[in-house]
N, CA, C and O of each residue as an XYZ file, in Angstrom:
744
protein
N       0.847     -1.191      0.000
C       0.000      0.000      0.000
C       0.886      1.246      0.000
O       1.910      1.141      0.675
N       0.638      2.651     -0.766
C       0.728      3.420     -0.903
C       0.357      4.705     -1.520
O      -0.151      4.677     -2.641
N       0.601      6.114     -0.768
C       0.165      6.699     -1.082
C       0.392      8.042     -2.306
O       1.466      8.644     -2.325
N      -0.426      8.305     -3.013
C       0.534      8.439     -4.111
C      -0.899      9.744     -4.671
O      -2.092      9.598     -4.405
N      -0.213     11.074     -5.564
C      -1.090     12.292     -5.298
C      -1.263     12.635     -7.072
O      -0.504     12.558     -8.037
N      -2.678     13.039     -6.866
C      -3.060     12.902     -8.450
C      -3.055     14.670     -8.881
O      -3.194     15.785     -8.378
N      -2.972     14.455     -9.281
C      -2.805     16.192     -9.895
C      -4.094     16.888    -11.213
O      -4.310     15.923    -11.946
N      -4.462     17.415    -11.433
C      -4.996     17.889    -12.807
C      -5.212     19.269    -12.856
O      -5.281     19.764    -11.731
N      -5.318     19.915    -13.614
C      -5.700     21.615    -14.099
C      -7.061     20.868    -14.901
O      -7.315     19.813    -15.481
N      -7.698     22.073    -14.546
C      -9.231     22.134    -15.575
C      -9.716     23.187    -15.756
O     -10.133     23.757    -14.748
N      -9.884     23.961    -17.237
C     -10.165     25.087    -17.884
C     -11.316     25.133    -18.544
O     -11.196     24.659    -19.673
N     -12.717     25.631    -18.215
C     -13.205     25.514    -18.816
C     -14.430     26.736    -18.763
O     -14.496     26.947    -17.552
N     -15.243     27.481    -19.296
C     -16.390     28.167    -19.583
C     -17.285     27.785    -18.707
O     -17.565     26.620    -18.426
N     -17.889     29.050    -18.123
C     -18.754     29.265    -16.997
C     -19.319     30.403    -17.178
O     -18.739     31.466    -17.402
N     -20.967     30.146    -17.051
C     -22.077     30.800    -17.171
C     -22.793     31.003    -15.627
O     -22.875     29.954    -14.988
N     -23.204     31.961    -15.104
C     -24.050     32.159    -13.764
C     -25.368     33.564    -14.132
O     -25.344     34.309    -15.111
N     -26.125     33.564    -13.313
C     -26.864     34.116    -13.203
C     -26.987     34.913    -11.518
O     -26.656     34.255    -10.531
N     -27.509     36.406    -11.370
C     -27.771     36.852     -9.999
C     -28.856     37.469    -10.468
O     -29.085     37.965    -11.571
N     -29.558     37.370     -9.405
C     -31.138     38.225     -9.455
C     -31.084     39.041     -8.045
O     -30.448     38.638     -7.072
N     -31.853     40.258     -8.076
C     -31.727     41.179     -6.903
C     -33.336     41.654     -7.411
O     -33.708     41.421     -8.561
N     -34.293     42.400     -6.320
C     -35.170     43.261     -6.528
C     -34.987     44.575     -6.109
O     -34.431     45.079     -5.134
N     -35.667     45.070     -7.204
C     -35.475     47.145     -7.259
C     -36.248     47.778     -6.749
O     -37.218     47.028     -6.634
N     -36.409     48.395     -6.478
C     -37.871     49.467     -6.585
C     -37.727     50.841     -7.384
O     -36.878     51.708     -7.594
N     -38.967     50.554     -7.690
C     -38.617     51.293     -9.213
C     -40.487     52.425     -9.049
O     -41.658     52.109     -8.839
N     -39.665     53.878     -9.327
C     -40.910     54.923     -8.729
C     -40.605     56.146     -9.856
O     -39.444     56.545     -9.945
N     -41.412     56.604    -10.519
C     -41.384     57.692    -11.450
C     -40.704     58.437    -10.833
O     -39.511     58.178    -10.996
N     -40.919     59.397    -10.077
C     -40.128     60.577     -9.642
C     -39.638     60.293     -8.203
O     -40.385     60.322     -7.225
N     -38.344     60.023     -8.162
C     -37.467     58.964     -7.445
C     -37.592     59.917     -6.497
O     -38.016     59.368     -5.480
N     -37.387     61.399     -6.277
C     -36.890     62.169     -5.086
C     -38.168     62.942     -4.385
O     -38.126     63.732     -3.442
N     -39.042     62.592     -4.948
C     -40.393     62.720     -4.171
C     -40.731     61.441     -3.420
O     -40.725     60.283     -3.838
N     -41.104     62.044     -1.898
C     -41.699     61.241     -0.782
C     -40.795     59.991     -0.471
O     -41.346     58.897     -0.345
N     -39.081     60.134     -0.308
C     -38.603     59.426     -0.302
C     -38.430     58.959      0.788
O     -37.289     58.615      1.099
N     -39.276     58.840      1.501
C     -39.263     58.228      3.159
C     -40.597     56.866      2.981
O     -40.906     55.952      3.747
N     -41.065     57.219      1.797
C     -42.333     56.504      1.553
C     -42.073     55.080      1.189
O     -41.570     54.606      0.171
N     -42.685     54.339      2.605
C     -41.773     52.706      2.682
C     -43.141     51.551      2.097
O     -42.978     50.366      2.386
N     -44.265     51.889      1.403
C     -45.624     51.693      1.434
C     -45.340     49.862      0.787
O     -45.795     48.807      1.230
N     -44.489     50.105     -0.300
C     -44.682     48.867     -1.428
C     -43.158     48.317     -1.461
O     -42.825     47.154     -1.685
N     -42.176     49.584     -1.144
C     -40.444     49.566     -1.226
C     -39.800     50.079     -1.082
O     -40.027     51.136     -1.670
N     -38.673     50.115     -0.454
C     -37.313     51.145     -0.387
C     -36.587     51.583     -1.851
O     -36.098     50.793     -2.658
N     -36.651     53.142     -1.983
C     -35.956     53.660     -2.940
C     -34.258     53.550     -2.808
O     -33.499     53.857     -3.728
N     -33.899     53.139     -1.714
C     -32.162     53.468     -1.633
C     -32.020     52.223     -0.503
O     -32.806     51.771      0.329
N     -30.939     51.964     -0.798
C     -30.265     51.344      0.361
C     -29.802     49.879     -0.488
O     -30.154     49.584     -1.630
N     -28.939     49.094      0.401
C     -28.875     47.377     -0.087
C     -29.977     47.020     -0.489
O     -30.994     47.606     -0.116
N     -30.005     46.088     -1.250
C     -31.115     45.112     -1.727
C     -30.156     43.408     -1.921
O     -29.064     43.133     -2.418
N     -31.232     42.582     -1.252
C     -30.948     41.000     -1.516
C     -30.814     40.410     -2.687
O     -31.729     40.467     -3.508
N     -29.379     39.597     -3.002
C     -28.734     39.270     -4.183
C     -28.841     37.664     -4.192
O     -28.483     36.960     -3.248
N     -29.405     37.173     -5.440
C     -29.406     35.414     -5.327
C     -28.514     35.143     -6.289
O     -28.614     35.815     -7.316
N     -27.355     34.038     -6.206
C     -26.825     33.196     -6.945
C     -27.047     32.510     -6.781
O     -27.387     32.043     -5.694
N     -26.927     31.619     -8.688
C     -26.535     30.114     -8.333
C     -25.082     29.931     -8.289
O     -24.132     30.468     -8.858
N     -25.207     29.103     -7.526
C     -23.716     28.539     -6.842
C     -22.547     28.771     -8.236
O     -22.800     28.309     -9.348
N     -21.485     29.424     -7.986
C     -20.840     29.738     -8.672
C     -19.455     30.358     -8.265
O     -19.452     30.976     -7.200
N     -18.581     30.299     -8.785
C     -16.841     31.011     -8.295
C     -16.772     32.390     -8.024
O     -16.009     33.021     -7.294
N     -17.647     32.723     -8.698
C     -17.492     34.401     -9.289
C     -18.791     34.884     -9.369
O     -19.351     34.595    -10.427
N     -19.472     35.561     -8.538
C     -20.642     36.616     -7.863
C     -21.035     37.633     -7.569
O     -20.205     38.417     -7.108
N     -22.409     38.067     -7.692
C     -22.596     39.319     -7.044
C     -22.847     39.121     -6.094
O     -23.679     38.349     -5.619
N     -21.999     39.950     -5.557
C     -22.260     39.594     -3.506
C     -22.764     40.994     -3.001
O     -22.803     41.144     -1.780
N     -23.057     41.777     -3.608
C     -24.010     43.150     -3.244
C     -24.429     44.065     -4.375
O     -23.829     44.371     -5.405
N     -25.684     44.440     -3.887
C     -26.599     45.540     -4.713
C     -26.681     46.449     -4.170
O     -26.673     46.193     -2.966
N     -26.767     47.491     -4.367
C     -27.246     48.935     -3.776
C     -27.700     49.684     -4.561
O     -27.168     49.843     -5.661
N     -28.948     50.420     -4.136
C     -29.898     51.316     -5.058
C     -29.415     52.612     -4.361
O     -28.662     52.650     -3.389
N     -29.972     53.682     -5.016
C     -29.624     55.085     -5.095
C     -30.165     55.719     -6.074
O     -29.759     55.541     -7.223
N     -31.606     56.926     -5.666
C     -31.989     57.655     -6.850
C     -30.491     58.212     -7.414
O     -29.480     58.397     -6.735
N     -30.643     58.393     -8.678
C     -29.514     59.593     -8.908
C     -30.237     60.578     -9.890
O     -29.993     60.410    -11.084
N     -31.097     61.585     -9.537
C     -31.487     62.726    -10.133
C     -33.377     61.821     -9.780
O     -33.614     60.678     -9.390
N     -34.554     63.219    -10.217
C     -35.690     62.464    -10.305
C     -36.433     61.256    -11.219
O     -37.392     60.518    -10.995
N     -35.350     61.451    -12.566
C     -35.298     60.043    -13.314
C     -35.013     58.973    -13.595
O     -35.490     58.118    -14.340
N     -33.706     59.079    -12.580
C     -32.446     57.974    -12.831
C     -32.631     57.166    -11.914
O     -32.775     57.595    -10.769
N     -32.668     55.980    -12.149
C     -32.104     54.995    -10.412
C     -30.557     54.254    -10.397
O     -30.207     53.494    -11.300
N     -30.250     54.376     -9.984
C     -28.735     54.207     -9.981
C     -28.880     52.881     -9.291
O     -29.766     52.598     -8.485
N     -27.319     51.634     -9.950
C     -27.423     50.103     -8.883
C     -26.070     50.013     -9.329
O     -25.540     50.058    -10.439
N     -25.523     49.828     -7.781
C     -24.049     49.415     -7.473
C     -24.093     48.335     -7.429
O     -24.875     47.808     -6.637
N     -23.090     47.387     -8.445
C     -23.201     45.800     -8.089
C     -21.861     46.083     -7.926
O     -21.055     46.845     -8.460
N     -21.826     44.575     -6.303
C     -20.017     44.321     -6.649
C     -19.877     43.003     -6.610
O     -20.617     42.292     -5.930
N     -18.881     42.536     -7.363
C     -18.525     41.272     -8.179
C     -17.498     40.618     -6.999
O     -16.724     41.432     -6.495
N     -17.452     39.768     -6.705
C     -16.537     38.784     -5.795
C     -16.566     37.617     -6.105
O     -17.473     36.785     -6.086
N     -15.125     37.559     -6.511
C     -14.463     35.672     -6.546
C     -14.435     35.025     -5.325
O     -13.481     35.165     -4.560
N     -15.438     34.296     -5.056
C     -15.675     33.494     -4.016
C     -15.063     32.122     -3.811
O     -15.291     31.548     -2.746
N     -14.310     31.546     -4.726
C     -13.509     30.456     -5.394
C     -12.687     30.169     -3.895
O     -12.691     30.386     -2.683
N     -12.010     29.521     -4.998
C     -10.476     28.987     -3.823
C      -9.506     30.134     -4.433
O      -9.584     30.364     -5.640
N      -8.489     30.943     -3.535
C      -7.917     31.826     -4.006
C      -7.333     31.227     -4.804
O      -7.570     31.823     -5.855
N      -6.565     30.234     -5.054
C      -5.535     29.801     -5.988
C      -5.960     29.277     -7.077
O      -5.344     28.423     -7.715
N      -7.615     29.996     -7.526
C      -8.280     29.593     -8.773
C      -7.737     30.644     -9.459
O      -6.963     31.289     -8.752
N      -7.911     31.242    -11.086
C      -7.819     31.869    -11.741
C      -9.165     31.422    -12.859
O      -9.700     30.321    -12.985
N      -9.453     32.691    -13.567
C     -10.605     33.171    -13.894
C      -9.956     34.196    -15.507
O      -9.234     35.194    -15.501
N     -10.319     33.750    -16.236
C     -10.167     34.814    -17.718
C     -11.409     34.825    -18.409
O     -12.438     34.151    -18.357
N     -10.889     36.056    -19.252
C     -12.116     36.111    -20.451
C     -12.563     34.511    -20.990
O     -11.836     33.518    -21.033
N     -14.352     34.662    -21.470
C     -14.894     33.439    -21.917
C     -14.126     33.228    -23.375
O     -13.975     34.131    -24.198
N     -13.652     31.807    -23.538
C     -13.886     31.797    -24.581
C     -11.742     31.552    -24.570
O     -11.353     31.088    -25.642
N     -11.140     31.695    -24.028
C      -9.756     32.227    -23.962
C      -9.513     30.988    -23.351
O     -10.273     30.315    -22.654
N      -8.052     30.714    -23.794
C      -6.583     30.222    -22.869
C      -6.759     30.703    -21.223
O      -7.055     31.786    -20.718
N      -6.470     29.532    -20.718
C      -6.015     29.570    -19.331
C      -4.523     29.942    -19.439
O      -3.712     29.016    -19.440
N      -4.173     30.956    -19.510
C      -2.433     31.102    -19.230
C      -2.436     32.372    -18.319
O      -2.902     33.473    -18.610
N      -1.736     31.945    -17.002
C      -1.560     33.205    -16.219
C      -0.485     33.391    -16.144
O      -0.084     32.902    -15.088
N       0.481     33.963    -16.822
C       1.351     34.915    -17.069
C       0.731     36.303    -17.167
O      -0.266     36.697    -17.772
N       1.600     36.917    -16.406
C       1.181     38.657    -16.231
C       1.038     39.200    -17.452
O       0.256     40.151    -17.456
N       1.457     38.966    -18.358
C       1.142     40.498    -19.729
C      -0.063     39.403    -20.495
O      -0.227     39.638    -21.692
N      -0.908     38.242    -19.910
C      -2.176     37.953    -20.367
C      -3.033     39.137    -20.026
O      -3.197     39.486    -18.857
N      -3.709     39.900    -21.287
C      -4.724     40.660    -21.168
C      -5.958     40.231    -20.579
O      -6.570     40.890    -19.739
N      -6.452     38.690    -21.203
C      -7.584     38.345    -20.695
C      -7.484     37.821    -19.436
O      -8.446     37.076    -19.251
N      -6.680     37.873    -18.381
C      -6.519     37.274    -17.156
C      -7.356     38.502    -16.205
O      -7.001     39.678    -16.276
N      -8.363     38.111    -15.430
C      -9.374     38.585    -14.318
C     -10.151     39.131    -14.825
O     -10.457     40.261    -14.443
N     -10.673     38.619    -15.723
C     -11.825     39.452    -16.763
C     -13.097     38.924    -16.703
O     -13.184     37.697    -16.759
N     -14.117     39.591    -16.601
C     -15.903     38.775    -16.577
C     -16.570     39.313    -17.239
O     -16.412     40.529    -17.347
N     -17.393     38.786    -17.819
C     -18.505     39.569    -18.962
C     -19.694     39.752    -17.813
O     -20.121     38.975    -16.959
N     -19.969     40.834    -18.093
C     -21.150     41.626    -16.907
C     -21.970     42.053    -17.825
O     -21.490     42.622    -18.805
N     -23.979     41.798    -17.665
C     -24.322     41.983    -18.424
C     -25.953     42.065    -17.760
O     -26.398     40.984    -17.375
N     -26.603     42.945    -17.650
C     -27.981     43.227    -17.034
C     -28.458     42.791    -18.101
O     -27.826     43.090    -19.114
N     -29.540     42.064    -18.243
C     -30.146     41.334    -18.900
C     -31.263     41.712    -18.799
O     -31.839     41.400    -19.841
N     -32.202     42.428    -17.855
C     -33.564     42.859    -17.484
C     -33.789     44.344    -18.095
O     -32.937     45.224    -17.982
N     -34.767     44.487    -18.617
C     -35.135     46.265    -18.230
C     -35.808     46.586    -17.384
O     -35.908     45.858    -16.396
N     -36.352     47.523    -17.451
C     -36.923     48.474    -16.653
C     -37.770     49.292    -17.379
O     -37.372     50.045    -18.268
N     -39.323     49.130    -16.915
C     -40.398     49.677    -18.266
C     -39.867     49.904    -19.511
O     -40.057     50.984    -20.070
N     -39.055     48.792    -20.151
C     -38.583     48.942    -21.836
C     -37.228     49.553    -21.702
O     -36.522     49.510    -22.709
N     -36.620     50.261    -20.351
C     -35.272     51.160    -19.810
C     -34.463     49.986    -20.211
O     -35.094     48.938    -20.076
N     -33.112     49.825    -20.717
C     -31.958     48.981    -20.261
C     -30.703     49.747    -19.848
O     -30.233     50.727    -20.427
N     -30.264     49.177    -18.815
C     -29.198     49.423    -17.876
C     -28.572     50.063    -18.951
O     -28.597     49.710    -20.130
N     -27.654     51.639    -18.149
C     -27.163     51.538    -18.746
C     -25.363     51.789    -17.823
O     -25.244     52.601    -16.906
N     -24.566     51.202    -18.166
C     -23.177     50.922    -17.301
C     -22.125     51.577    -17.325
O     -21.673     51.783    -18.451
N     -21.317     52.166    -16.084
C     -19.996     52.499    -16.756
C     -18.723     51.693    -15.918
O     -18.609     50.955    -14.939
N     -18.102     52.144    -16.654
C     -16.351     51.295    -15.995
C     -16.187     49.801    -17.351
O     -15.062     49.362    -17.588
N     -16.959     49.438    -17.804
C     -16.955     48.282    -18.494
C     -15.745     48.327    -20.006
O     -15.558     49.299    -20.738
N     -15.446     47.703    -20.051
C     -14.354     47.172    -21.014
C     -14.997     46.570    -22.136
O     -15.968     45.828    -21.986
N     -14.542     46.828    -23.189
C     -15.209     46.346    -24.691
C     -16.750     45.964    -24.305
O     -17.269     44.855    -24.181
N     -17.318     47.328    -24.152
C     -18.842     47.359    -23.720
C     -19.471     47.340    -24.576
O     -19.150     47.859    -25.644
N     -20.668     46.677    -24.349
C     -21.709     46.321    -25.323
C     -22.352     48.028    -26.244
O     -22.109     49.041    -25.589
N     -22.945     48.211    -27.349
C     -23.518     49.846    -28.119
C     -23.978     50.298    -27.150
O     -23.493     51.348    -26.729
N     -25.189     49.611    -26.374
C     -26.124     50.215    -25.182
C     -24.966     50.702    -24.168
O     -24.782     51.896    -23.929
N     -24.233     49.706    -23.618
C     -23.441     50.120    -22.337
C     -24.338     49.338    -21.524
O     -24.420     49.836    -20.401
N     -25.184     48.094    -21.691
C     -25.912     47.157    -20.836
C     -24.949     46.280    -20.451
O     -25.335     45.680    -19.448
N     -23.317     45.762    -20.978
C     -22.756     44.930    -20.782
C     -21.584     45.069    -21.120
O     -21.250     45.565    -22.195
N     -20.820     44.661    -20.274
C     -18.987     44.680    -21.017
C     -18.267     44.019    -19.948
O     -18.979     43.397    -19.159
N     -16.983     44.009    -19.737
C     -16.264     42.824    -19.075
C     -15.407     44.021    -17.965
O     -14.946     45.118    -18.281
N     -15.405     43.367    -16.644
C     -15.088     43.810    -15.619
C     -13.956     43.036    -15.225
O     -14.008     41.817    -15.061
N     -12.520     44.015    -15.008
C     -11.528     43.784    -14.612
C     -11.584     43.511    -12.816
O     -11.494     44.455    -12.031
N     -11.752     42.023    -12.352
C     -11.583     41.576    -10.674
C      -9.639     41.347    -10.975
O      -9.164     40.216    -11.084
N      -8.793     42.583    -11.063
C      -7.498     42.480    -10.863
C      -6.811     41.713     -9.544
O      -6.984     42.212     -8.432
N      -6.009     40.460     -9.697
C      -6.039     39.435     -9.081
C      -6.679     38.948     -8.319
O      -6.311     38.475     -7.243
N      -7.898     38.993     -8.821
C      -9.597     38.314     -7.496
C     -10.023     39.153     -6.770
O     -10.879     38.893     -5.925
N      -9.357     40.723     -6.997
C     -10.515     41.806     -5.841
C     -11.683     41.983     -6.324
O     -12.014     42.020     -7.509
N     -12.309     42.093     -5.400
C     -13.892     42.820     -5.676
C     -13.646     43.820     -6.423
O     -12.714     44.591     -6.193
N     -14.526     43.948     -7.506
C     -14.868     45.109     -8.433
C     -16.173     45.666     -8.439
O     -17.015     44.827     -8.118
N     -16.730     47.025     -8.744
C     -18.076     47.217     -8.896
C     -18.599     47.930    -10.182
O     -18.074     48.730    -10.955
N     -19.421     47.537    -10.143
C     -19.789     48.141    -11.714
C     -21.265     49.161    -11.287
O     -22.146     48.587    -10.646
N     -21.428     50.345    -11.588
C     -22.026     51.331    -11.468
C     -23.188     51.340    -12.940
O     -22.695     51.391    -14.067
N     -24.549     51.293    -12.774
C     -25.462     50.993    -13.607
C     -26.710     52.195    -13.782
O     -26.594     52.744    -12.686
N     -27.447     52.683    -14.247
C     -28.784     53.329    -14.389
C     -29.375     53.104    -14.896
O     -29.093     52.645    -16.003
N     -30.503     53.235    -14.530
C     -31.784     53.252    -15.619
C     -32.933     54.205    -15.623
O     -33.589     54.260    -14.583
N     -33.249     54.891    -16.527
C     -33.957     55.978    -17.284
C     -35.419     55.481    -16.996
O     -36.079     54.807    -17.788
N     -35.938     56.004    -15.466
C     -37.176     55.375    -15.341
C     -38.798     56.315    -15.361
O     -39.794     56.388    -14.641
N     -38.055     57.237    -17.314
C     -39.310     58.326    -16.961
C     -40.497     57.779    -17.509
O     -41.556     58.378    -17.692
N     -40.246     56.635    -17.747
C     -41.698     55.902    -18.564
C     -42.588     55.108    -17.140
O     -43.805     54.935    -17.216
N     -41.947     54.766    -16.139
C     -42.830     54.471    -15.166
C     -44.174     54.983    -14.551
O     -44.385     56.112    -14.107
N     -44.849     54.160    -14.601
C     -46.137     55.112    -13.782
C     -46.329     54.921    -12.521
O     -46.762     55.873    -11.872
N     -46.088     53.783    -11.918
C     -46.384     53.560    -10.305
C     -45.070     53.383     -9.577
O     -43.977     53.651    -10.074
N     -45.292     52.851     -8.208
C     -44.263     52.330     -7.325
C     -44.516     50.686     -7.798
O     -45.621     50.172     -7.970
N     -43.131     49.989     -7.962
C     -43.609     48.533     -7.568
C     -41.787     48.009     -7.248
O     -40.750     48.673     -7.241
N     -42.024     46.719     -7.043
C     -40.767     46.418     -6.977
C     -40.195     44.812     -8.271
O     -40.825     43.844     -8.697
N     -39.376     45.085     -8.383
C     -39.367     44.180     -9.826
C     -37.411     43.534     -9.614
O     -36.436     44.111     -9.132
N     -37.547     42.306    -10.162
C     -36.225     41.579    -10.256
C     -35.192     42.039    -11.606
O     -35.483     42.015    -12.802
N     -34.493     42.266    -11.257
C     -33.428     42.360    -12.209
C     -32.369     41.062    -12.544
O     -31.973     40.311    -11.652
N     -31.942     40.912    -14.097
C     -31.165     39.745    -13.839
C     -29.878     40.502    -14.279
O     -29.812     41.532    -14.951
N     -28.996     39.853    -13.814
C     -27.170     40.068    -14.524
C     -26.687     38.732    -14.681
O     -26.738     37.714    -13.990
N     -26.250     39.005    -15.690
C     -24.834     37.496    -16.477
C     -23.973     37.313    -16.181
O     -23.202     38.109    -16.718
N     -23.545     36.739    -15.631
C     -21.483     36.456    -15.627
C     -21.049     35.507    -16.545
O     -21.598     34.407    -16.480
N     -20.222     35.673    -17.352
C     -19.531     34.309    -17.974
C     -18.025     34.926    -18.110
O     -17.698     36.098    -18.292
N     -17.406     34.039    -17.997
C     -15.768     34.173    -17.496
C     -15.434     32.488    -18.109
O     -16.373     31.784    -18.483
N     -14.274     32.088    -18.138
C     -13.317     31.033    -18.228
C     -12.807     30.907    -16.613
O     -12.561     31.916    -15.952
N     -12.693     29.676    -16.122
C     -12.285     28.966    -15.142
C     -11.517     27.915    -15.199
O     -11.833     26.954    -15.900
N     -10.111     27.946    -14.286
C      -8.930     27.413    -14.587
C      -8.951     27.085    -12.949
O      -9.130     27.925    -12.067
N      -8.734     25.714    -12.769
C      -8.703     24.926    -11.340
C      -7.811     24.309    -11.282
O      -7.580     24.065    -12.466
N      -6.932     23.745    -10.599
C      -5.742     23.156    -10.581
C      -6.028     21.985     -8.997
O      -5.850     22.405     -7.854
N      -6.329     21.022     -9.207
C      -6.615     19.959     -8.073
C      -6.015     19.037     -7.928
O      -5.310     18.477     -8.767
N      -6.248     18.670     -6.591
C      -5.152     17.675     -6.047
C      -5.582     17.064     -5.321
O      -6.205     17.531     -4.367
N      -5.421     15.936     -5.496
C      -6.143     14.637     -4.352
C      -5.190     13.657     -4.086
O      -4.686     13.071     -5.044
N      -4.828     13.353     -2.848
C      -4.184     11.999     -2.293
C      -4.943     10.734     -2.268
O      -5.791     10.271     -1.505
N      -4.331     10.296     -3.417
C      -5.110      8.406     -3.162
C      -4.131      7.344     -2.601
O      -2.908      7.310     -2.731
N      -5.105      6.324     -1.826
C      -4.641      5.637     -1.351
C      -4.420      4.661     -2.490
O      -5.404      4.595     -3.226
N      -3.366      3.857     -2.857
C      -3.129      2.396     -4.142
C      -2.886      1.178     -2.756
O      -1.887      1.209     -2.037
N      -3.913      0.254     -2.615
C      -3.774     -1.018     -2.197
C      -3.405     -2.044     -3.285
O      -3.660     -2.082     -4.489
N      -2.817     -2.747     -2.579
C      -2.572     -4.231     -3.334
C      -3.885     -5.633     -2.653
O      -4.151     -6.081     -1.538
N      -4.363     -5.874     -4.009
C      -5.353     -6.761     -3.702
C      -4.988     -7.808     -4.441
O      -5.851     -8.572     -4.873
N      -3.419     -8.037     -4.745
C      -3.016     -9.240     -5.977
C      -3.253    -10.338     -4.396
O      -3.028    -10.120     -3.206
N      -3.942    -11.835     -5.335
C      -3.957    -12.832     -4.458
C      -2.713    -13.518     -4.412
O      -2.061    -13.669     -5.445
N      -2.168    -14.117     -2.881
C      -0.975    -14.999     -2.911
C      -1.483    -16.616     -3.938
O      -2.683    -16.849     -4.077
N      -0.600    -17.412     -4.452
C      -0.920    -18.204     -5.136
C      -0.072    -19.181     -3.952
O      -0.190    -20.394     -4.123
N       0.401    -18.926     -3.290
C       1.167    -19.968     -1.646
C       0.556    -20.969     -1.289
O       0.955    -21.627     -0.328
């Protein structure tokens, strides 16, 4: 008997989904104490499915009487000694890899016909609904969003979705035990 350690790297494409709810009010800076149906500002509750790489917070904020403003921030929840690149790319982490800590970020929902619109994003989508967010060696990043909510007519509160897809590079290691089960022929 002995013990003897298996090794492998695995690179491969990863898709997730987060959902959060908004509240979403025509004229954001009127009666903003008014808690009737929803909160105009503050955190709001973020769902993943289980995944490396997440939104681990929302935050609302009118910004002007039309705008609603949503802070997402992105966290590699992984094993630190994972690495994460653009979809679609080589796992090679060498430093002058461009696509190394890169995620495609992408609001997927509107808002009465509104779509997000984003800044900070990297080779961003025409709208500015989506583009790829630099998590520079696995820090939290946030991506800063609005939406143009002069077509609303009421208060309500409504789910938003965002995309992640990134490349995932794992490197694992397991100790197995090798018994001998050859029979004596004695």
């Amino acid at each position: 008997n002995f013990l003897q350690k298996i090794r492998t790297n695995i690179c491969y494409n990863y898709e997730t989904t987060a959902t959060s709810y908004l509240c979403v009010k025509r004229d954001l800076l009127s009666n903003l104490a008014t808690k009737d149906i929803c909160e105009l500002s503050g955190p709001k509750p973020v769902f993943n499915s289980g995944s490396p790489i997440q939104i681990s917070a929302v935050e609302q904020n009118p910004a002007g009487s039309d705008k609603l403003q949503v802070l997402f921030t992105l966290s590699h929840v992984g094993f630190p000694e994972d690495r994460f690149y653009k979809v679609d790319t080589e796992c090679n982490d060498v430093e002058t890899n461009q696509d190394r800590d890169l995620v495609w970020f992408e609001v997927v929902s509107e808002l009465s016909g509104a779509k997000a619109t984003c800044n900070g994003l990297r080779d961003a989508l025409p709208d500015r609904s989506g583009g790829f967010v630099d998590l520079a060696n696995g820090a939290d990043s946030q991506v800063v969003c609005s939406f143009d909510v002069t077509d609303v007519e009421s208060v309500y509160e409504t789910p938003v979705n965002v995309k992640l897809k990134y490349r995932y590079y794992q490197f694992i290691e397991k100790p197995i035990l090798i018994k001998d089960v050859s029979i004596n022929d004695e």
